[in-house]
N, C-alpha and C positions, 0 to 999 in steps of 0.2 A: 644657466649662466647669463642669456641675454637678461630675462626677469631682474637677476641679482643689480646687473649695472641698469639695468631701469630704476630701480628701489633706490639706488643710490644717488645716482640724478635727483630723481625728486628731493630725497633729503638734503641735496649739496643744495637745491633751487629752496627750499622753505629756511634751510640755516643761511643760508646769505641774503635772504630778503627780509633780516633783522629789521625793526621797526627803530628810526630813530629816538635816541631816549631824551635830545632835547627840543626844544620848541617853542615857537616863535615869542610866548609869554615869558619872562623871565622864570626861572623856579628858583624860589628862597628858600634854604632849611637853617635852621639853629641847630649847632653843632655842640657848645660845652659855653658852663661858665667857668674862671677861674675857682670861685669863690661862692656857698651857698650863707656867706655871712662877713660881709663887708664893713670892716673896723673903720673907724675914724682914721681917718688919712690916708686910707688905702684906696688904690684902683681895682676897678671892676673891667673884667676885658673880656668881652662877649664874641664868641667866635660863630660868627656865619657863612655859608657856601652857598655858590650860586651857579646856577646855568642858562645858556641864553643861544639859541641856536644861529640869531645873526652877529651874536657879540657886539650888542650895540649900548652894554647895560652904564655907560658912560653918562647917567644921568643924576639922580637923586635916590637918595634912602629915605625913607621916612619913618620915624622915630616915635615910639608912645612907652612914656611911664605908666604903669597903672600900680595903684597904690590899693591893696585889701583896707587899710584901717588908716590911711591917713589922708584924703581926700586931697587937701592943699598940696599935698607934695605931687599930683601929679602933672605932666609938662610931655608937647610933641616938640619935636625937634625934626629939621633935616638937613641931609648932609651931603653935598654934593659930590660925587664920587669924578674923583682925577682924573683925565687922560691918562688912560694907557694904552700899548700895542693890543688890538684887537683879531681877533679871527675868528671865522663860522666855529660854532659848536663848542663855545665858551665856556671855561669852566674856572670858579676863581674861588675864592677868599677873602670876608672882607672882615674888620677886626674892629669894633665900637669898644670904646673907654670911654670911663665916667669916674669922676672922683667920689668919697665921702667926706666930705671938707672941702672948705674956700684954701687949705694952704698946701693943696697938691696942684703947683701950675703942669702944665699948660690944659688939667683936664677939666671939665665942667664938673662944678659940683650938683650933685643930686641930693642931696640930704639937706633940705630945706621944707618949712612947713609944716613938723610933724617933731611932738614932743615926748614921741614916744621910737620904740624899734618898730622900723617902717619894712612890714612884709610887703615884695612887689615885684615886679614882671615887666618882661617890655616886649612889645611888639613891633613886629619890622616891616614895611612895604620898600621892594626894590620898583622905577620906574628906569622904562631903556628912553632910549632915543625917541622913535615913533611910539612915544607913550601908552605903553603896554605894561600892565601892570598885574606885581608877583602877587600869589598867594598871601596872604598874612603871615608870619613863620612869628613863633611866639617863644621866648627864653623860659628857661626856668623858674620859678619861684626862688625869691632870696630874700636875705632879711638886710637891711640896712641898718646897722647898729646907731642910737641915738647917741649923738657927740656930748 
């Protein structure tokens, strides 16, 4: 009996000294595209997730097209992420759109440069506060159908 409630201590002591899963670096993952082939006029909305153990990720996204066969179309962009309510061990959501066409306001269009259907990918860097910066988290391959 004493042994039994030894064994058990230890294992209550090694399951509650879980290792935190977030940390000081922001962590970026790509989640889903809407869309693996993006029409003329349509939006593309890129869904990513993040973690941040001080919850300070209130700074910039940075943004990269990368174009397989159409060289000109590609373009960085960044986006400066909002105030919002903060706290330790941050866990969020953040949601990039992109037009195909000039006549979807308010979104950027992307489909510029390229005379053909433009297969392409985007890359993401989250930066926090004390400029610490995420992994690269990289979207899917998609085609962008020529207008």
């Amino acid at each position: 009996m004493r042994y039994t409630i030894l064994i058990a201590l230890v294992c209550f002591v090694f399951l509650g000294c879980k290792k935190d899963t977030y940390s000081t670096t922001p962590q970026l993952t790509f989640k889903s595209l809407n869309t693996k082939e993006l029409q003329p006029d349509q939006v593309i909305k890129i869904n990513l997730s993040f973690t941040d153990a001080e919850g300070d990720v209130v700074n910039k996204l940075y943004i990269q097209k990368v174009s397989l066969n159409c060289p000109n179309s590609i373009f960085t962009d960044s986006v400066a992420i909002p105030d919002f309510p903060t706290s330790k061990n941050l866990k969020g959501d953040i949601l990039v759109s992109y037009a195909n066409g000039a006549n979807v306001p308010p979104y950027i269009n992307i489909a510029f440069g390229c005379n053909v259907n433009d297969t392409t990918y985007f890359k993401f860097v989250l930066k926090d506060k004390a400029n610490h910066t995420s992994d690269t988290a990289r979207s899917d391959i998609f085609v962008i159908v020529k207008q």
